[in-house]
C-alpha positions in Angstrom: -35.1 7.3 17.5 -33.7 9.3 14.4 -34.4 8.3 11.0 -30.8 6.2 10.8 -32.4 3.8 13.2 -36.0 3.1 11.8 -34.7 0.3 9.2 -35.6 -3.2 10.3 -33.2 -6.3 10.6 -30.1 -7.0 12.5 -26.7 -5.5 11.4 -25.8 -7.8 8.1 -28.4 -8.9 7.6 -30.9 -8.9 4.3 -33.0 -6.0 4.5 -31.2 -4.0 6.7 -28.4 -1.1 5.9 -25.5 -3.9 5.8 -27.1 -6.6 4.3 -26.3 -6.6 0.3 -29.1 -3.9 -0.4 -27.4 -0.9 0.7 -24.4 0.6 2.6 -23.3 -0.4 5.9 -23.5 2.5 8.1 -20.2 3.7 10.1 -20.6 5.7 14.0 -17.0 7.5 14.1 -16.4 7.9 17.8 -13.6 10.7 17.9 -13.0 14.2 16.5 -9.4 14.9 16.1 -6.5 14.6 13.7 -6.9 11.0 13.2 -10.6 11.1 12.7 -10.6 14.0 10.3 -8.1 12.3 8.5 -8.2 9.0 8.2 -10.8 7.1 9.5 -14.3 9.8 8.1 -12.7 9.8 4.7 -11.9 6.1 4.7 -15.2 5.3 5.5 -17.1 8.0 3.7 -14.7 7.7 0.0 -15.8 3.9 0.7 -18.4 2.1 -2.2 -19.7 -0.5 0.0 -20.1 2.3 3.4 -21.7 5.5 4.2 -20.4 7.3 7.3 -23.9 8.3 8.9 -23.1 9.5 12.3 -20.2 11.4 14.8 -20.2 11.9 18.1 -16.8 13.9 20.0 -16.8 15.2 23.6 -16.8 18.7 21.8 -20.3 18.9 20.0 -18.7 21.4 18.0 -16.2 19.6 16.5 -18.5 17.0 15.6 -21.0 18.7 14.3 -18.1 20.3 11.8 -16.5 16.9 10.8 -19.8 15.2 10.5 -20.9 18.2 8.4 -17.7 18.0 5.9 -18.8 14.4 5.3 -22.9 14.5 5.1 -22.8 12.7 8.5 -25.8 13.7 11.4 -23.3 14.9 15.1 -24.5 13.3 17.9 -24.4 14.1 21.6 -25.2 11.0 23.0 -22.9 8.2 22.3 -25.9 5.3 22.9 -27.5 7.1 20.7 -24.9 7.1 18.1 -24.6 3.6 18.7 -28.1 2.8 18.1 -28.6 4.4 14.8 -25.5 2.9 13.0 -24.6 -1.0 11.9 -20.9 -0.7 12.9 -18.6 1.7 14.8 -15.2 3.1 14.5 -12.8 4.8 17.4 -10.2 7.3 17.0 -9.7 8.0 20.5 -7.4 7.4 23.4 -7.4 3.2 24.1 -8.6 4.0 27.3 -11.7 5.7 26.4 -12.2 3.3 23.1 -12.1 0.3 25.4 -14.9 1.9 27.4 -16.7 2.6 24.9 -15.9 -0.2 22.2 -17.9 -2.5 24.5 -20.9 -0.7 25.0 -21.4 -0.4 21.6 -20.8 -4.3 21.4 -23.4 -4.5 23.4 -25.7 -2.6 21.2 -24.9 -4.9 18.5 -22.5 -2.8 16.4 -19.5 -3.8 14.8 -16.4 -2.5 15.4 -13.4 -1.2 14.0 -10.9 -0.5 16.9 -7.7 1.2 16.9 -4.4 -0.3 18.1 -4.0 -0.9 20.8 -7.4 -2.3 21.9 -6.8 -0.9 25.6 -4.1 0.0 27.8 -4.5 -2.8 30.0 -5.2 -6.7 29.8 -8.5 -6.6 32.0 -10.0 -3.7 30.1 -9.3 -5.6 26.6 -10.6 -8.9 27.6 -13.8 -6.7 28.5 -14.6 -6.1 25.2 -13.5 -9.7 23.6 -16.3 -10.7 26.0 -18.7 -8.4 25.0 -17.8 -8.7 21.3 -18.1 -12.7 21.8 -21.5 -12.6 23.7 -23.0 -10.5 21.4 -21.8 -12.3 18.2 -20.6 -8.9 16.1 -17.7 -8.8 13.9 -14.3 -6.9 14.9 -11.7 -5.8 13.1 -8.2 -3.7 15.0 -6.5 -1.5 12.8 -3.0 -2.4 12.5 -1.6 -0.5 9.5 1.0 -2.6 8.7 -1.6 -5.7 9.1 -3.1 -3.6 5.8 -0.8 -3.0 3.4 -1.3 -5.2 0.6 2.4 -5.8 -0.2 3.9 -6.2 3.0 0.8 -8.2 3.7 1.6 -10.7 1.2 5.5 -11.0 2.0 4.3 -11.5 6.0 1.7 -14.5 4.9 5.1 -15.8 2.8 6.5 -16.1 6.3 4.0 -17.6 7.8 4.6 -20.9 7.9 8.2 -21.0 6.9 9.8 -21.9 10.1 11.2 -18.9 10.8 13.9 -19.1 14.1 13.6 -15.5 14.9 13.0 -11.9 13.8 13.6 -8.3 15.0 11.6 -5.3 14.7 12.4 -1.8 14.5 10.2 1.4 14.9 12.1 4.4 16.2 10.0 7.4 15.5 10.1 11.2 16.9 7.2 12.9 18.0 9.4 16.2 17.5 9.7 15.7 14.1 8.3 18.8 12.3 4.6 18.9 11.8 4.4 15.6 13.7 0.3 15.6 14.1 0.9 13.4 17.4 2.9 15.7 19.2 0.3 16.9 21.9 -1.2 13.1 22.2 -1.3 13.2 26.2 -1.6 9.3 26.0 1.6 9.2 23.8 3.6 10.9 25.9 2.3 9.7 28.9 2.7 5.7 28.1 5.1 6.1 25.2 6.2 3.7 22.2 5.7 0.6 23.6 2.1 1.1 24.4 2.4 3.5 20.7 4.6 1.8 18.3 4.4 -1.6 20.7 1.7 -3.1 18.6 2.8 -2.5 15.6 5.9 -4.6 16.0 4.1 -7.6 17.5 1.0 -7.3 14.6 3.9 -8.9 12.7 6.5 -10.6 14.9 3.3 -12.8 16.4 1.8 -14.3 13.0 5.5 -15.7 11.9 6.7 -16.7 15.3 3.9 -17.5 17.4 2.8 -17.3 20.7 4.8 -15.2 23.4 6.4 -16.8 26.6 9.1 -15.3 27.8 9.5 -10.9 27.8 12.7 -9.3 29.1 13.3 -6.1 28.2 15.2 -2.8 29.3 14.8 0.9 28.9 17.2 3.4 27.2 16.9 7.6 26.7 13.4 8.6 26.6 10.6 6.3 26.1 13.5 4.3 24.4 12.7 0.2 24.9 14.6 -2.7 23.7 12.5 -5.8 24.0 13.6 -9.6 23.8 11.0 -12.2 23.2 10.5 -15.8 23.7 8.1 -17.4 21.5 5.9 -20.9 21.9 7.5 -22.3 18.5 10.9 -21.8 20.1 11.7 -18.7 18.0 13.0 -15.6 19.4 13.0 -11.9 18.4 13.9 -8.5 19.6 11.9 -5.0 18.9 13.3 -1.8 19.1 10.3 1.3 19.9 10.9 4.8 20.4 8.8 8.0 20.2 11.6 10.2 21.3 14.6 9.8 19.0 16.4 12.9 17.7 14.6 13.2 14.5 17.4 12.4 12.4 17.8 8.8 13.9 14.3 7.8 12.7 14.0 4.2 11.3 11.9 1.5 10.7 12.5 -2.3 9.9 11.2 -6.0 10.1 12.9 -8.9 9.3 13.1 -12.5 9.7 15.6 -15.5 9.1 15.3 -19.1 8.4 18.1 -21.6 7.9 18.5 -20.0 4.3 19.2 -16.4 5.8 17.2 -13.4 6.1 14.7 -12.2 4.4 13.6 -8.2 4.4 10.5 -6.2 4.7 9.7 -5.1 1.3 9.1 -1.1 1.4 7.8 -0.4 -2.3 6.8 3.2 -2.9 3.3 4.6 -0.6 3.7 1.3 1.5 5.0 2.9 4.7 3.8 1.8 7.8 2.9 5.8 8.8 3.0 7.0 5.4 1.5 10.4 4.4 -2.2 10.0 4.8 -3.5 9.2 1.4 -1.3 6.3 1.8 -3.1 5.3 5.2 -6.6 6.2 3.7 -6.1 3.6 1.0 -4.8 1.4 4.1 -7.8 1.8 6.2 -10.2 1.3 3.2 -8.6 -2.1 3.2 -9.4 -2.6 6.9 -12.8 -1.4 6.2 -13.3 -4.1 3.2 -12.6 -6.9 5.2 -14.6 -5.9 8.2 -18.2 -5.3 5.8 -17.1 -8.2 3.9 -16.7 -10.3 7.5 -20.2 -8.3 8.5 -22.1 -9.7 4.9 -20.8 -12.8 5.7 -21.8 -13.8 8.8 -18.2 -13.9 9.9 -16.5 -12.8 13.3 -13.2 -14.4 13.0 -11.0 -12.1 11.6 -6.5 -12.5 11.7 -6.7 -8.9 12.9 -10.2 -9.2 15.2 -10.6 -8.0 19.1 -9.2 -11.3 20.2 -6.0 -11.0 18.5 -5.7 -7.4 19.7 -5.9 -8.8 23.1 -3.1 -11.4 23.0 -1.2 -8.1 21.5 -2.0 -5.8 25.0 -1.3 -9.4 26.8 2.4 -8.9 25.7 1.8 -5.1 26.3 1.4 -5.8 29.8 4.0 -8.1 30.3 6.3 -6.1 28.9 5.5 -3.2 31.1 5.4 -5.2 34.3 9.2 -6.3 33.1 10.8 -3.0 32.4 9.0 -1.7 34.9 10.1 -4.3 38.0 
């Protein structure tokens, strides 16, 4: 046991690292772009966090991001797990899902990156084992923390909204595109990418999905038509592969009064440059210590929510791909 782990209490508690006495102490499970440039400095420029520990499948890229941030590398992920009072993933959804639960387990907190998993069973896994062992969750969906287009989507919440559509048509051969060599990207593509993005906004406002159809175009082009509980319908456009002139992005619902627009005010981008997204994931980090200080595990962007997202992943997959 290192000396991260001799503090007594439970996680949150009085006493203990994330109780109101001190810091709650972040695990960053990843090493590459992501990690280095989001989620250590969101956590580690934080006044209520410290980042305390990093673990990589390359020691040696741990030990060099945990070393720009004060942080201990570690080689064993249990380990990691046991010396810290939350954790957060920047690794393929696969491998997070895998991992997200042990650490569950161990009685960390987590914040998870979109989506949760790549398939249904593997992100009920860890709801389960976040809900048996009572921890607080929080899944970063950047648009979900953007406090602007936050408060606009709450406006629409609520407002009986008949439909929506969603568009985000990116290019991962955009120059200096940090996510051009993601193997997961390319392998599952923009609805398993971009896919929960669009439904982190289209499910608040209209609800519940029941019906998916669906078809593919160029590339990992998909067009997506959904059928919602409250009778609503909507349609999402995703794309990782358009010519990198033909990039957009877009959300928008209607009523019976007529449409009403994503607001896009200046460093409010949904991938915005990355001091943008730090500030972003600060936010996500707030409301998970403030949910850990609490008591709290309910959350409108926690593990269970991230599941009824990969629910719709799947379904949409099974679709397009019958």
């Amino acid at each position: 046991m290192d000396d991260a782990s001799a503090s007594t209490g439970s996680p949150g508690s009085p006493g203990s690292p994330g109780g109101p006495g001190g810091p709650v102490r972040f695990g960053l499970v990843g090493t590459g772009y992501w990690a280095g440039a989001v989620h250590a400095p969101g956590v580690a420029g934080h006044p209520d966090t410290e980042l305390a520990g990093v673990w990589g499948r390359d020691p040696a890229k741990a030990a060099a991001l945990a070393g720009r941030h004060g942080a201990r590398a570690h080689e064993d992920l249990d380990e990691l797990f046991a010396s810290v009072d939350a954790v957060l993933f920047s690794v393929p959804p696969d491998v997070q899902a895998a991992a997200a639960a042990r650490a569950a387990a161990a009685g960390c907190h987590l914040l998870l990156e979109k989506p949760v998993a790549l398939d249904l069973a593997a992100a009920r896994g860890v709801q389960q084992a976040v809900q048996e062992a009572g921890v607080a969750s929080v899944v970063f969906f950047t648009e979900r923390f953007v406090p602007a287009r936050e408060a606009w989507l709450q406006e629409r919440v609520g407002a009986g909204c008949l439909g929506g559509t969603a568009t985000w048509l990116a290019s991962l051969r955009s120059p200096g595109n940090p996510f051009a060599t993601s193997a997961w990207r390319h392998e599952h593509g923009a609805l398993w990418d971009v896919g929960p993005h669009a439904l982190s906004v289209l499910l608040p406002v209209l609800g519940p999905v029941t019906h998916v159809a669906g078809a593919r175009g160029a590339g990992d082009l998909v067009h997506l038509v959904l059928g919602h509980e409250s009778g609503a319908t909507s349609t999402a456009a995703l794309s990782l592969t358009m010519p990198p002139g033909a990039t957009r992005s877009g959300l928008a619902f209607y009523d019976d009064h007529g449409w009403y627009e994503r607001p896009d005010p200046d460093g409010a981008g949904g991938a915005g440059d990355d001091a943008d997204v730090v500030s972003h994931h600060r936010r996500a980090v707030s409301e998970l210590v403030a949910c850990i200080r609490a008591g709290r595990t309910d959350h409108r962007c926690d593990v269970s929510f991230g599941t009824e997202v990969v629910a719709v992943l799947e379904r949409a997959r099974s679709v397009l791909d019958g």
